[in-house]
N, C-alpha and C positions, 0 to 999 in steps of 0.2 A: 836714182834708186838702184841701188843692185840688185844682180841676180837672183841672189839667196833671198833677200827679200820680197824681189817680187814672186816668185816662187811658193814661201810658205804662206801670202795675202791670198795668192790663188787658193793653196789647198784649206787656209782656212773657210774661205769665203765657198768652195767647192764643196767640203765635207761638209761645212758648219751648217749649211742650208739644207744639205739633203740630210743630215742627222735630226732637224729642226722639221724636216717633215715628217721625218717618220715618227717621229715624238708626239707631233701636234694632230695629224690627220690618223683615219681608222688605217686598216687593212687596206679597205675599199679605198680608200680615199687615195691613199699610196701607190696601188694598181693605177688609182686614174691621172693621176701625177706621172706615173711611169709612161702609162699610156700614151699621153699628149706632146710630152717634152718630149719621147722617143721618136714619133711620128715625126714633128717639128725637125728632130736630129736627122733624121734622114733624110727628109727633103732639102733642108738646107744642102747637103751634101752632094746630092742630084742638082741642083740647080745651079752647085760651083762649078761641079763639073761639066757641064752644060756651058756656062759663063767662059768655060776656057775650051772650049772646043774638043774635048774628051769622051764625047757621046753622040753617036752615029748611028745611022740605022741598021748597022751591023750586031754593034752593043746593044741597040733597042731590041730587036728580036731575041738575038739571048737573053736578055733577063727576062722579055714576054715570055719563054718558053719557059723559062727556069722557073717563075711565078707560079704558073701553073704546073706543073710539075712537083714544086715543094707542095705548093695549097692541098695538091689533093694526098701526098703523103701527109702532109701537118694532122689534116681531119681524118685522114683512113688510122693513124696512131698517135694522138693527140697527148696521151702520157706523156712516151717516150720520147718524142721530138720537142717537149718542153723541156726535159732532162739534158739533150742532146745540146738544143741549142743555149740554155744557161751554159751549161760546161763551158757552149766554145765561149761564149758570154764576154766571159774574164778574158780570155786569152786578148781578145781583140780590144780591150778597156785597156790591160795591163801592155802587151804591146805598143798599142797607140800613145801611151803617154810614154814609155822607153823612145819611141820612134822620134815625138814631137822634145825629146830633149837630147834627140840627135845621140842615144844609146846604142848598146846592141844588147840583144834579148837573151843573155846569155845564162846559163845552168843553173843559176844563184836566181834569178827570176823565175824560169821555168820550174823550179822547187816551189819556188811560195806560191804562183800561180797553180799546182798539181795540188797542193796541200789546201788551200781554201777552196780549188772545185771540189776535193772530196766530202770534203765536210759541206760545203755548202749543197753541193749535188744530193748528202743523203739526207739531209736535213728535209729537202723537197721531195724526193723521195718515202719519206715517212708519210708524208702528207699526201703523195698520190697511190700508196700503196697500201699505208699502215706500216705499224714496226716492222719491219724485216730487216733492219739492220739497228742496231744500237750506238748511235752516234757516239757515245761515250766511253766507248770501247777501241775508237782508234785516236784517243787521245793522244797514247804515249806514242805511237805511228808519228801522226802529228806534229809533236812536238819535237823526236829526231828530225822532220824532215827542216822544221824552224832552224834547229842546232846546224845541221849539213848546211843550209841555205847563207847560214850567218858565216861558218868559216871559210867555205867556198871562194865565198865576195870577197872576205877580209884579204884573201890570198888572193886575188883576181887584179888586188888594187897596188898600184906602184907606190900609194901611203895606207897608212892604216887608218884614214878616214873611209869610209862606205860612202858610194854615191847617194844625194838623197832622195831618189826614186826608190833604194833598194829599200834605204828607213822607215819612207813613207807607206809604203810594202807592208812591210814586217814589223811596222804598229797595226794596221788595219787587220792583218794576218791574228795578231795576238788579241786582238780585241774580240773578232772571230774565236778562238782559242778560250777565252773568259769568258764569253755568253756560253759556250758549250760545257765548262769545267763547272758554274753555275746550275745549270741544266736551265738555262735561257735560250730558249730556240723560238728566234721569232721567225713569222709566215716569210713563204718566199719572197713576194712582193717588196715585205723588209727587207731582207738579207740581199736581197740579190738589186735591191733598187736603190738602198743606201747606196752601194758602188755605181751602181747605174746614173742614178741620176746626178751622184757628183761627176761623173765623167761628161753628161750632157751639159754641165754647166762650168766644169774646168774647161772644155772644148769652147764655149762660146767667151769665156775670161778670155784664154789665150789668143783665139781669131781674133777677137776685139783690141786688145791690145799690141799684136803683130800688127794691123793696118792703122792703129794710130801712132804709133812710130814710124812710118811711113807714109800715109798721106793719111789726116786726120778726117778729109772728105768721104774717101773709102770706110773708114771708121764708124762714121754717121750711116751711110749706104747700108752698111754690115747690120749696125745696131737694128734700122727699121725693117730691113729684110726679115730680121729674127723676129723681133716684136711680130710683125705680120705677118708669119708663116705658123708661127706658136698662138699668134688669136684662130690664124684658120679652122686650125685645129681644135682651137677648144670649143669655136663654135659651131664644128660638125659636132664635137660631144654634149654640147648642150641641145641640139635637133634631134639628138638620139635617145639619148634617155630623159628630154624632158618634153620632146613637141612628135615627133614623129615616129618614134616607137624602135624597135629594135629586128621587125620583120620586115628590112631593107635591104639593099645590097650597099648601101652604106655603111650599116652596121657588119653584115655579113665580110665585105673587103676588107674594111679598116678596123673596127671598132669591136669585132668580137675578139677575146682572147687570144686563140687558140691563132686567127689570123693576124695577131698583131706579131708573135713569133715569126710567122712568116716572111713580113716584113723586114724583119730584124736580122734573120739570115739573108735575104737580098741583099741588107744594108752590109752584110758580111763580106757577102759575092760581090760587090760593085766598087769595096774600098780595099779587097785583098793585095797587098804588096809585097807578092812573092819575091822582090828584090831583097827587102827587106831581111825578111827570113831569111833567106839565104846568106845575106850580107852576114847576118848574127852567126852565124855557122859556120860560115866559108874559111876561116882559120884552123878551128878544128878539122875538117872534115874536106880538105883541098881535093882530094884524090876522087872525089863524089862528081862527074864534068857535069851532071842536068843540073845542078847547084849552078853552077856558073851561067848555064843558058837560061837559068831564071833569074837571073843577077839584071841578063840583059833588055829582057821584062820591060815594056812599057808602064811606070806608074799611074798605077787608076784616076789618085787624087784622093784627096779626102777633104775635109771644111777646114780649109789653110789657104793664108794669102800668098802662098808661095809658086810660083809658077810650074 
């Protein structure tokens, strides 16, 4: 099977499912979809790095402190650190799938990703403030940055085919662009967990199929790990709101909102690859030398069978 193939099986099976949630479940329901698979994504992530010797008690105490530390900024400004952390949201979705197809995350990305936080960021924003911005007002904004984004790449490429990361971009981008031109503005939990959750489930496509190309045992290992990590979770969530109430520290750590972003920026902090970055840049911007000394950057790891 080729590439290209296996490729669009992924993003259909990736998008197709998380378009099919948000279709079939409520709001709530889609939160709690986000909620579970999120949890699930992270921890898988911590226990690979764990699995390869990546996480010491050096790293432990930093992220203990870090924990704490965001928690109590998360609840002292619980707005704006939701705002904060969707923004970087994208960044770390759209990067990791440039990263995981061995891309670099260059200006033509960095557009479409600047262009759907905006819009997506104010879309949530209405919703935690009220109107104070009229999303349909930086349409035409919007739509030059699509334009900029599309001849950038075109020119970026040694053919005039687009990579298809960047396509797959800048149809989600545009589809973005049609609910807003509509005046269709779904809750954030929508907007922002259609991408989310497909990325929670292209991530587990691709691990799964990078270890059964190479030892299909690993593959199986991988599979039950997931299943059992994504039931644990769901069945702290079903203890929570349906046996043991939500005045816990169960609820309170894990399962309230406001601490589930928290989470989510840890998941930020523990998989950052400042080689990466830097790597996407370091052509333009040679003469930058801390560019280079984060080139040299130990990589965190992320959920990849790759060593």
């Amino acid at each position: 099977m080729s590439e290209q193939t296996l490729y669009l099986q992924e993003k259909f099976f990736s998008y197709g499912v998380s378009l099919a949630l948000i279709l079939l479940l409520s709001a709530q329901g889609v939160a709690d979809a986000y909620l579970i698979l999120g949890h699930a994504h992270f921890m898988m992530t911590v226990l690979y790095q764990y699995k390869r010797g990546r996480i010491d008690l050096r790293k432990l105490a930093f992220y203990l402190v870090s924990f704490i530390v965001i928690y109590s900024i998360a609840h002292r400004f619980p707005s704006h650190f939701t705002i904060f952390v969707s923004a970087f949201l994208l960044v770390h979705v759209f990067t990791g799938e440039a990263r995981h197809l061995k891309l670099k995350f260059t200006l033509p990305y960095l557009l479409l990703t600047l262009g759907m936080m905006l819009l997506l960021c104010t879309w949530l924003m209405r919703e935690l403030f009220g109107p104070v911005i009229n999303p349909h007002h930086l349409l035409p904004s919007l739509a030059l940055i699509l334009m900029a984004a599309i001849i950038l790449s075109l020119r970026e490429q040694a053919t005039p085919k687009p990579e298809k990361l960047f396509v797959t971009l800048a149809l989600v981008y545009c589809f973005f662009l049609g609910l807003e031109f509509l005046r269709i503005r779904p809750k954030s939990y929508e907007s922002f967990g259609f991408i989310v959750i497909a990325h929670y489930l292209s991530t587990y496509f691709n691990v799964f199929l990078s270890f059964k190309q190479k030892n299909p045992q690993h593959a199986r290992i991988f599979f039950l790990e997931s299943l059992g990590v994504n039931l644990l979770f769901l069945l702290g969530y079903v203890l929570v709101f349906f046996a043991i109430g939500t005045n816990n520290l169960l609820y309170d750590y894990f399962y309230h909102p406001i601490s589930f972003y928290v989470w989510t920026l840890m998941h930020f902090l523990t998989t950052m690859d400042f080689a990466y970055y830097s790597e996407s840049i370091e052509n333009r911007y040679r003469k930058l030398a801390f560019l280079k000394r984060l080139s040299s950057l130990k990589r965190p790891g992320t959920l990849s069978p790759d060593p």
